[in-house]
N, C-alpha and C positions, 0 to 999 in steps of 0.2 A: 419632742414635737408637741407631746400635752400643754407644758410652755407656753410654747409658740400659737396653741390653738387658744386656749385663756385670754392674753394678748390681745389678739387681735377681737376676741368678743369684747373685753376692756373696752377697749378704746373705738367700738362700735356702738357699745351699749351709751359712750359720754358723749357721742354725735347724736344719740337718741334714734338710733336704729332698732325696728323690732325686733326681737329676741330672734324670731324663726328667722328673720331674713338676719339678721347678726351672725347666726349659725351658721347658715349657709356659705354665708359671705367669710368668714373665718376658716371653715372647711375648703372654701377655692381655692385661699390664698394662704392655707398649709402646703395645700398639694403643689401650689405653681411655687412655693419659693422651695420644695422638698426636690419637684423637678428641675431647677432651675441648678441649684444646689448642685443636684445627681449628674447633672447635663458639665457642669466645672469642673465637675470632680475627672470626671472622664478626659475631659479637655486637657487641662491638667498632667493628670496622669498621662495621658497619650505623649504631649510635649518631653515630660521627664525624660519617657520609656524611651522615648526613640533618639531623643538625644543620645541617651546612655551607649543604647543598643549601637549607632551608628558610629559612635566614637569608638567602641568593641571590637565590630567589626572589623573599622580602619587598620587596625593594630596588630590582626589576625589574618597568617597567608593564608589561611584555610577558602576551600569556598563553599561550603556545608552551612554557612553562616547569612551567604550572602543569600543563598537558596530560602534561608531563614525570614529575612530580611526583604527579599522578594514577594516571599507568598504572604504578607502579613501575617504572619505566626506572632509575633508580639505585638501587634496591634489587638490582638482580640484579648489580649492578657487585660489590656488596659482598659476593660468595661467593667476588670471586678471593683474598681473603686465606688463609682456609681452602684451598681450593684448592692456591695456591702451597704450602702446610706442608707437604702430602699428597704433594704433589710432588715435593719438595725432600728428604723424610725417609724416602723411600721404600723406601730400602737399609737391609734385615737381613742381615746377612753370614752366610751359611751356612743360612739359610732363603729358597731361594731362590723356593720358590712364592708365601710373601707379600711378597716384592720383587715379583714381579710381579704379582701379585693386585693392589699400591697404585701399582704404576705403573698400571696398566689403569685402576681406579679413578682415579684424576687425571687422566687424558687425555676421560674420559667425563666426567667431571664438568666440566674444561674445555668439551667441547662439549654437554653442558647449560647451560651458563652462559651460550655466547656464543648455542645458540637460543634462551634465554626472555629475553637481552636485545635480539634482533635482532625476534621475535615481539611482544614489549613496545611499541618501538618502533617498528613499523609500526601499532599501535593507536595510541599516540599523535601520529603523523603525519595518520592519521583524522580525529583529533579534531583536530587542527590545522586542516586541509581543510575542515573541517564549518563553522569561522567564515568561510570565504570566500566571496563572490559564485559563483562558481564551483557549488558543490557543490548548489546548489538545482536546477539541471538534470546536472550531472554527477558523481553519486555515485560515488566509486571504493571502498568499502566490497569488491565482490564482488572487485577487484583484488589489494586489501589482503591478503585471504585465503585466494587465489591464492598472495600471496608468502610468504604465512606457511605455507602447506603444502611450498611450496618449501624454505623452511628448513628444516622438520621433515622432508622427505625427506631432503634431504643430511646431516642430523642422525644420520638413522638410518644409511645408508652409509657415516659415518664409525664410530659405533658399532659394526656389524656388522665392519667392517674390523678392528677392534681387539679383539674377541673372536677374528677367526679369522686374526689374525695377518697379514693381507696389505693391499697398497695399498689405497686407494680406486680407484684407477683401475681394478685387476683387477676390483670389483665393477662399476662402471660399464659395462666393457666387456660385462661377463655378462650387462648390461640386456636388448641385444639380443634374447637367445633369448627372454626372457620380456615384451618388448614386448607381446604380444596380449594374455599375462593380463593385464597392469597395464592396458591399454586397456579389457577389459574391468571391470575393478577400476573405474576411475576413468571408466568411459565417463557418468554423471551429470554426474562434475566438470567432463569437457572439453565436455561441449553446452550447459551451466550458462556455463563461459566464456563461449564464442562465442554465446550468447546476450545475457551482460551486455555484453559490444564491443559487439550490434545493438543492444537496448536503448538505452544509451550516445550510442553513434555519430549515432542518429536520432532523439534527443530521443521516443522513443515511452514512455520510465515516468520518474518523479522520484518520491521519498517529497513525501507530501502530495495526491499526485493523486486525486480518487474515478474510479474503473473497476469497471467490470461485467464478471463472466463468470460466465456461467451456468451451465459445464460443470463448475465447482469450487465452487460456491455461492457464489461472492466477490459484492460489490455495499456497498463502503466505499472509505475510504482508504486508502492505500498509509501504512504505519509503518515499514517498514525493506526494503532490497533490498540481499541478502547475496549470495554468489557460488553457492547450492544454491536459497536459497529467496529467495520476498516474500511478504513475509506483509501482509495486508489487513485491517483491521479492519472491520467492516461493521456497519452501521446498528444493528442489536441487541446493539452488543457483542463479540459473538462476535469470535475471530481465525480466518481461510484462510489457510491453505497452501499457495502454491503453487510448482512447479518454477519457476525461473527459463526451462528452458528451453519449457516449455508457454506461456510469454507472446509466441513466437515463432512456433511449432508451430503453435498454435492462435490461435483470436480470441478479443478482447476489444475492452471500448469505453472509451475513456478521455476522462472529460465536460472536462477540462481546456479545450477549445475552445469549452464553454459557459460558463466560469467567465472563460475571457480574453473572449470576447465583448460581454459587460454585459447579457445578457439571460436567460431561461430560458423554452423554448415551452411553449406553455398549445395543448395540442390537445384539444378535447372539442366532443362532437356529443348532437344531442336527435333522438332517434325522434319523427317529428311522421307523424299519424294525416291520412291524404292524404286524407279524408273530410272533414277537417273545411278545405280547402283549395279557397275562394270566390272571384267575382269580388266586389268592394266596392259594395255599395251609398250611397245619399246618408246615410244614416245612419250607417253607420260610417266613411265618408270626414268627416264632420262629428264624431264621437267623436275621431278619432283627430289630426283635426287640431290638437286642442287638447295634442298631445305637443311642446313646446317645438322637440322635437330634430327632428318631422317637419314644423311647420307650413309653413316655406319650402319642404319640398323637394314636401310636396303638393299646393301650389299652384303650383309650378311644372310639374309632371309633369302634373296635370290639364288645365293650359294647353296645352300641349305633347299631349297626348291629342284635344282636344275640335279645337286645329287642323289632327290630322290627321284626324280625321273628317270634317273638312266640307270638305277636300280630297278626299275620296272620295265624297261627297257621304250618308253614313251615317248615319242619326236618333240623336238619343239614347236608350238604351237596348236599343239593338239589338245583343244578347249575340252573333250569328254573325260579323257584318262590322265591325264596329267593336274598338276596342282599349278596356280598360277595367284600373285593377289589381286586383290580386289581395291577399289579405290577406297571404297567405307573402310577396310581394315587398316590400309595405311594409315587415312585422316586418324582413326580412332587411336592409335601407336603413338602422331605426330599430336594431338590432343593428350595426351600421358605425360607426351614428353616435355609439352609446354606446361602443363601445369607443375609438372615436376620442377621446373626450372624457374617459376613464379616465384618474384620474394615476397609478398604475400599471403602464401598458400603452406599451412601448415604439412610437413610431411611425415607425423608421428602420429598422424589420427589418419581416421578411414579414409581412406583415396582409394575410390571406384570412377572408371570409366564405363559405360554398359550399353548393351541395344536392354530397350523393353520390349514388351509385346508390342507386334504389330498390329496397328488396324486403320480402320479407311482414311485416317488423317494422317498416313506414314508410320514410317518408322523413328519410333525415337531413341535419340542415342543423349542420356544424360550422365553425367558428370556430378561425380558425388565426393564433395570436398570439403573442406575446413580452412575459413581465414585464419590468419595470426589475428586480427585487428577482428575486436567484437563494439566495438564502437559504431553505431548504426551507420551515420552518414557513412564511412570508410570504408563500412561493409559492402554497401548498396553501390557506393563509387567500385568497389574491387569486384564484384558478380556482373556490376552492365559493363568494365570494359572486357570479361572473358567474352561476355553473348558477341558484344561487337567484335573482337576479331575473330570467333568462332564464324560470327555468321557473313564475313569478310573474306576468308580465307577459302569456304566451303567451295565457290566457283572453281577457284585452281585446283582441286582433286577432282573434277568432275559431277559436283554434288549439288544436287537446286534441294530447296528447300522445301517443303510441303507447304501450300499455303490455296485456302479456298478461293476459286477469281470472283474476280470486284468487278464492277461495273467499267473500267478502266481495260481489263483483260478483253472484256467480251468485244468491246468497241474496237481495240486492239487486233484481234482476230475476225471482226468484220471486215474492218479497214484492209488487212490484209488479203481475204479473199474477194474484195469487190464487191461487198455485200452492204448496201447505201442502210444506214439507218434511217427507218420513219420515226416521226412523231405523229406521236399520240396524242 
C-alpha cells in the first residue's frame, strides 16, 4: 500500500499539485481503491462460496445443510477475504493515525464477522433441532437466544476493548462494580431464563398447546416460545403476548391433558320449574312406558314398588305411606339412558346425571359427560343437540322449565284475564 501511496504522490507532484494537497489526495485514493479492492474481494469470494456450497448441498440427502444454507451460515464466512486485505494493508507509513484507524477497523470487523457467524449458526442449529422427536416437548429456541446474546455481549467487550486500547480482561474485571446495573438492565432476561429451564424442565408449555389465561386475554395456541416472550394465537386471530416469566409467576391452564385424554367434558344443566315436579300417575306411567329406553326399567321399578308396599301392608294409591315415582326421577333414568346409548358420548370417563342445589331459579338437574370428538366445532354441534332434545322431550314427562317471564308472559296473562293494557 506504501506503493501505492508514492504512486499516486508521483504522479500528482508531475501535474504540479501542492505537496499537502498531493497528500491528501493520494491518501483518498489509497483508501477508495483499498475499499474498492476489499468490497471484490468479498463479491468474489461470496460468488465462489456459494457456488461451491450449493453444488454440496445438491449432492447431499441430509438436511442439516440446507438449514445451513438457509440461515446464511456461509455467507458471513465470505467477509474474511475483504477483511484479511484490511488487515494485511493496513500500513501507511508516516500516517500514522490511519494505520491505526484500519487496524482497529480490521480487528472489529473481524469480530463482526465471527458474531453474525456464530449468531447465524446457532439459528440454524434451531432449525436443525425443530426436525427432531425431541423438540415437540422440549423447545430450546429461548436457549438459543440466551447464547446469541451471549455472543453479542462478548462482541461488544471486545469492541469496547479496542476503541479504548486495553485488554478484555481489564473490561471484564470492571463488570464487577456495575453488576447491579446490568442486573437490573437484564433483570427481564434473567427471570425469562429461569423461567424457560421451568417451563422446559416440567413439561408445563410446548408450541402447539391451546392454554388459557385470563389475566393476559390469552385463550389459543401456543405459536412460538422465545427466551422474553410466547406468544399465543387465540381463537379470533388475534396474537398475546406474554412474559415468559408470567407463565411461572402466575396461572394458567393448559387443556393439553384434554387433548391426550380422548375426550372433551360436556357440563350443562336445565332450570326445571319444581312446581311442575309429580308423583306418576297410571296414565302417565302408561305414556311413558312406551319410551323404548324406559319400558324394561319401568316395569321393573314398578315391580319392585308394589312389592315393597305390600310388605308394609300399604293400599294402592296411598300418596303418604307408600312409595310411588316421580316424573323428575323417571326423565332423570331416561336422560342416563340416552346418553348411555349416544355414539358420541364417551362411556369410560365420568358419567354423572344429578339434581344440584336448589334455588329460586329451580332446580337444576345437570349432566356430566365426555364427547369422543374434542374437535370444537363437533363438540359444540354434539352438547346443543343433547340441550335440544333434553329441552324437547321435558313437556312429555310432565316437566316445564324454569324460566323468568318476559314481557311476552305478562301480556299473555293479561290478555287472559281480561285485563286491557295501557300505554304509557
Amino acid at each position: 500500500m506504501n506503493y501505492l501511496l508514492e504512486l499516486f504522490k508521483t504522479i500528482l507532484a508531475d501535474l504540479y499539485v501542492p505537496d499537502k494537497t498531493a497528500n491528501i489526495t493520494a491518501l483518498l485514493a489509497c483508501l477508495v481503491v483499498l475499499f474498492l479492492v476489499a468490497y471484490f474481494a468479498h463479491w468474489l469470494t461470496r460468488r465462489i462460496l456459494a457456488k461451491i456450497v450449493h453444488q454440496f448441498v445438491a449432492k447431499t440427502k441430509t438436511q442439516w445443510d440446507d438449514f445451513l444454507v438457509k440461515r446464511k451460515v456461509f455467507s458471513a464466512l465470505a467477509h474474511l477475504s475483504s477483511a484479511l486485505i484490511i488487515y494485511y494493508t493496513y500500513d501507511f507509513s508516516g500516517v500514522e493515525f490511519v494505520s491505526d484507524l484500519l487496524y482497529n477497523l480490521g480487528n472489529v470487523y473481524f469480530i463482526i464477522i465471527i458474531t453474525l457467524f456464530a449468531v447465524r449458526l446457532a439459528n440454524a442449529a434451531n432449525d436443525i433441532y425443530q426436525t427432531t422427536a425431541y423438540a415437540v416437548n422440549r423447545p430450546i429456541k429461548g436457549y438459543i437466544q440466551l447464547l446469541q446474546i451471549l455472543f453479542i455481549c462478548i462482541a461488544v467487550i471486545f469492541f469496547i476493548s479496542i476503541l479504548m486500547g486495553k485488554s478484555p480482561l481489564y473490561l471484564i474485571g470492571g463488570l464487577g462494580a456495575i453488576a447491579a446495573v446490568l442486573l437490573l438492565v437484564f433483570k427481564d432476561t434473567i427471570l425469562s431464563l429461569v423461567a424457560s429451564i421451568q417451563l422446559s424442565a416440567n413439561h408445563m408449555l410446548k408450541p402447539g398447546d391451546w392454554i388459557s389465561m385470563p389475566s393476559h386475554n390469552a385463550d389459543g395456541t401456543v405459536i412460538d416460545i422465545s427466551l422474553n416472550t410466547v406468544k399465543v394465537q387465540n381463537w379470533d386471530k388475534t396474537i398475546t403476548t406474554i412474559p415468559t416469566y408470567a407463565l411461572v409467576s402466575e396461572s394458567f391452564s393448559n387443556w393439553i391433558g384434554m387433548e391426550e385424554s380422548g375426550g372433551r367434558r360436556i357440563k350443562r344443566s336445565v332450570n326445571l320449574d319444581m312446581r311442575s315436579v309429580r308423583f306418576c300417575d297410571k296414565a302417565l306411567l302408561e305414556k311413558l312406558s312406551r319410551f323404548y329406553m324406559l319400558k324394561d326399567y319401568l316395569a321393573e321399578r314398578e315391580k319392585e314398588i308394589k312389592e315393597y308396599n305390600k310388605k308394609l301392608n300399604v293400599e294402592e294409591g296411598d300418596v303418604f305411606n307408600g312409595r310411588r315415582q316421580t316424573n323428575l326421577g323417571i326423565f332423570r333414568r331416561y336422560l342416563e339412558n340416552y346418553l348411555h346409548q349416544h355414539p358420541m358420548i364417551h362411556q369410560d370417563m365420568t358419567f354423572l346425571v344429578r339434581h344440584l342445589q336448589p334455588s329460586e331459579k329451580g332446580l337444576p338437574l345437570e349432566f356430566y359427560v365426555f364427547s369422543k370428538s374434542q374437535e370444537w366445532a363437533k363438540y359444540e354441534s354434539i352438547q346443543a343437540d343433547i340441550m335440544d332434545h333434553v329441552l324437547a322431550i321435558l313437556p312429555e314427562f310432565g316437566l316445564r322449565v324454569f324460566q323468568n317471564p318476559s314481557g311476552n308472559d305478562i301480556s299473555d296473562f293479561l290478555s287472559q284475564h281480561n285485563a286491557p293494557l295501557k300505554n304509557t
